[in-house]
C-alpha positions in Angstrom: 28.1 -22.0 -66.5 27.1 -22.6 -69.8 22.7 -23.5 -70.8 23.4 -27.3 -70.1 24.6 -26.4 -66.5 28.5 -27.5 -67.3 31.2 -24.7 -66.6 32.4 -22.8 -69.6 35.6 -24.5 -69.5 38.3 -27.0 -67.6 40.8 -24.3 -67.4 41.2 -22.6 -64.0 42.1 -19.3 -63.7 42.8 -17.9 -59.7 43.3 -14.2 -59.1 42.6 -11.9 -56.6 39.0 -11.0 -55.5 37.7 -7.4 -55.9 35.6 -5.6 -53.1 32.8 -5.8 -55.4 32.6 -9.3 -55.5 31.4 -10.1 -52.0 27.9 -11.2 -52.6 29.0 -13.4 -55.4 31.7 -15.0 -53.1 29.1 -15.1 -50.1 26.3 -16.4 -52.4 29.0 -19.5 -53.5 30.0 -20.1 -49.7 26.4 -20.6 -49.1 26.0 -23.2 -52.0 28.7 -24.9 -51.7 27.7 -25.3 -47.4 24.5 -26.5 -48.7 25.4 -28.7 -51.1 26.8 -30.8 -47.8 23.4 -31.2 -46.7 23.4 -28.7 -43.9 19.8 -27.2 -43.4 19.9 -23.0 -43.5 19.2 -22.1 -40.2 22.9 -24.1 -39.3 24.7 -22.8 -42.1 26.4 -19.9 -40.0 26.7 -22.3 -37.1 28.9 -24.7 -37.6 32.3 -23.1 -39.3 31.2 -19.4 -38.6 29.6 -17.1 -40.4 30.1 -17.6 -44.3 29.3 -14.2 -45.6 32.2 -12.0 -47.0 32.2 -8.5 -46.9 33.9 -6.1 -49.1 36.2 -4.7 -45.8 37.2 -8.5 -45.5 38.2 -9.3 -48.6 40.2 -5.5 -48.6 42.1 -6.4 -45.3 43.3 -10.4 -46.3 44.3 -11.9 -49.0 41.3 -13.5 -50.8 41.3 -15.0 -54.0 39.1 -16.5 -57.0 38.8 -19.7 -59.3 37.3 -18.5 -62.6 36.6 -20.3 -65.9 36.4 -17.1 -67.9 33.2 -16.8 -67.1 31.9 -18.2 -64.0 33.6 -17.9 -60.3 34.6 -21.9 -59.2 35.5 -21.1 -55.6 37.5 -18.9 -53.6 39.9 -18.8 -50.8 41.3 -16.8 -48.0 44.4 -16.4 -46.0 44.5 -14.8 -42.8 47.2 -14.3 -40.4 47.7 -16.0 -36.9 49.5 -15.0 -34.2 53.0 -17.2 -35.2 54.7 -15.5 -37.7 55.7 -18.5 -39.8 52.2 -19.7 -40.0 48.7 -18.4 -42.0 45.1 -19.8 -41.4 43.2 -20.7 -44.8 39.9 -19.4 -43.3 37.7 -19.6 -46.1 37.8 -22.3 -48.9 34.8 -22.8 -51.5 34.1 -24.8 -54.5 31.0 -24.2 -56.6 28.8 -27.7 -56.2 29.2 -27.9 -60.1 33.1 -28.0 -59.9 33.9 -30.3 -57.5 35.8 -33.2 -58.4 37.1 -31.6 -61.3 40.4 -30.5 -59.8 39.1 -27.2 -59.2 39.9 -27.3 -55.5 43.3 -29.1 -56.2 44.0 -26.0 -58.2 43.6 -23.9 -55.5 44.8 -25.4 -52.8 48.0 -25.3 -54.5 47.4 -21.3 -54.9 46.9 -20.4 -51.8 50.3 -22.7 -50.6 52.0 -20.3 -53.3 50.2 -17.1 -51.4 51.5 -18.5 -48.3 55.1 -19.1 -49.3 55.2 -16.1 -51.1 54.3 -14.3 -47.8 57.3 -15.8 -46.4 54.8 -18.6 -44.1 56.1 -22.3 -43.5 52.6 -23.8 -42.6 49.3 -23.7 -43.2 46.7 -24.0 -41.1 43.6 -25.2 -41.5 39.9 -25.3 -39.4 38.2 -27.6 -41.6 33.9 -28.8 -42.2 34.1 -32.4 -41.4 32.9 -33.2 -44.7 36.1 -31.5 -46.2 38.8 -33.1 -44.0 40.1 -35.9 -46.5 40.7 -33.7 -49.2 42.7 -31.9 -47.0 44.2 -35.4 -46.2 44.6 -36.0 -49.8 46.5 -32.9 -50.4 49.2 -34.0 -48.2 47.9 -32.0 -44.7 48.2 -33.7 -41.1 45.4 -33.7 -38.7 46.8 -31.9 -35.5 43.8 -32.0 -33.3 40.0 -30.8 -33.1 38.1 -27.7 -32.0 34.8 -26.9 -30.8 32.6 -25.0 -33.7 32.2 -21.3 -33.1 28.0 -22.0 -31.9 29.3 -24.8 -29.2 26.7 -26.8 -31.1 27.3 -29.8 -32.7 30.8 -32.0 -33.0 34.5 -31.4 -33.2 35.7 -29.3 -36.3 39.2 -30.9 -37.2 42.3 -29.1 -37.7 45.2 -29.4 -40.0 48.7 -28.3 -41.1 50.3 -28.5 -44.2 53.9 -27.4 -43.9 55.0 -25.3 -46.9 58.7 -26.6 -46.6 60.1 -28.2 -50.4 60.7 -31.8 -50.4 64.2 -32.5 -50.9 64.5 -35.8 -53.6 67.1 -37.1 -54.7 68.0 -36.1 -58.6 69.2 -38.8 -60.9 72.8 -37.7 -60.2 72.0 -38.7 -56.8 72.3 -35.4 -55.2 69.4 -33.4 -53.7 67.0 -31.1 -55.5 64.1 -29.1 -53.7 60.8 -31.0 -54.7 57.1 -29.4 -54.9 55.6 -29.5 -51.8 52.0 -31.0 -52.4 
């Protein structure tokens, strides 16, 4: 972030977090919870705890948005106990950057993670207050869950499958499409 309080630049930059960035990545979780409106002593209690540790981000994959200078967000992939299928457990967007495609950006990163681990969905526990982008991106609502405290309402949860879109090429025959 640059004196005036505007990130350094529009261009997004997402590559894989280092041990030594779990502070920073715990300290933007936090923000970006707050910026929601959630009061700090429910911070932890309604999506699980947002603090990342060094072991977590060495045992799955985690990655960050980064300007150049300043980190955007970050996300993380874990597995789940279907083969095809990986959880996006965290998901973060600096208050500052949201809106400004940041988000989009990732999102479509961590469906290339997936699909590059050989997944065919992704599946998402998602704030309530982040739901429609989720929607927007082209995931389905599948159900609801209770939060991790048993306080409060429902979390939703989502899939996006990670299958191509077949369309149909000008020849009329069928190419494999981008899947957000």
């Amino acid at each position: 972030m640059n004196e005036s309080g505007k990130f350094a630049s529009t261009t997004v930059r997402i590559r894989p977090a280092h041990p030594g960035e779990a502070e920073v990545l715990t300290d933007l979780a936090y923000a970006s919870k707050r910026f929601w409106g959630y009061p700090d002593e429910e911070l932890d209690a309604c999506c699980g705890p947002l603090a990342v540790s060094a072991d977590y981000i060495r045992e799955y994959a985690v990655f960050v948005a980064e300007d150049g200078v300043t980190s955007l967000g970050f996300f993380s992939l874990i597995p789940t106990d279907r083969v095809d299928v990986i959880e996006l457990d965290h998901f973060w967007v600096r208050p500052g950057g949201m809106g400004r495609g940041i988000g989009r950006a990732m999102f479509r990163s961590a469906c290339d993670e997936a699909l590059r681990r050989g997944m065919r969905t992704l599946f998402i526990v998602s704030d309530p207050n982040a739901e429609e982008f989720y929607l927007r991106m082209g995931a389905t609502r599948t159900g609801e869950v209770p939060p991790c405290s048993g306080d409060g309402g429902l979390l939703p949860t989502l899939e996006f499958s990670l299958a191509p879109k077949e369309t149909k090429s000008p020849s009329g025959g069928l190419n494999q499409g981008d899947y957000s």
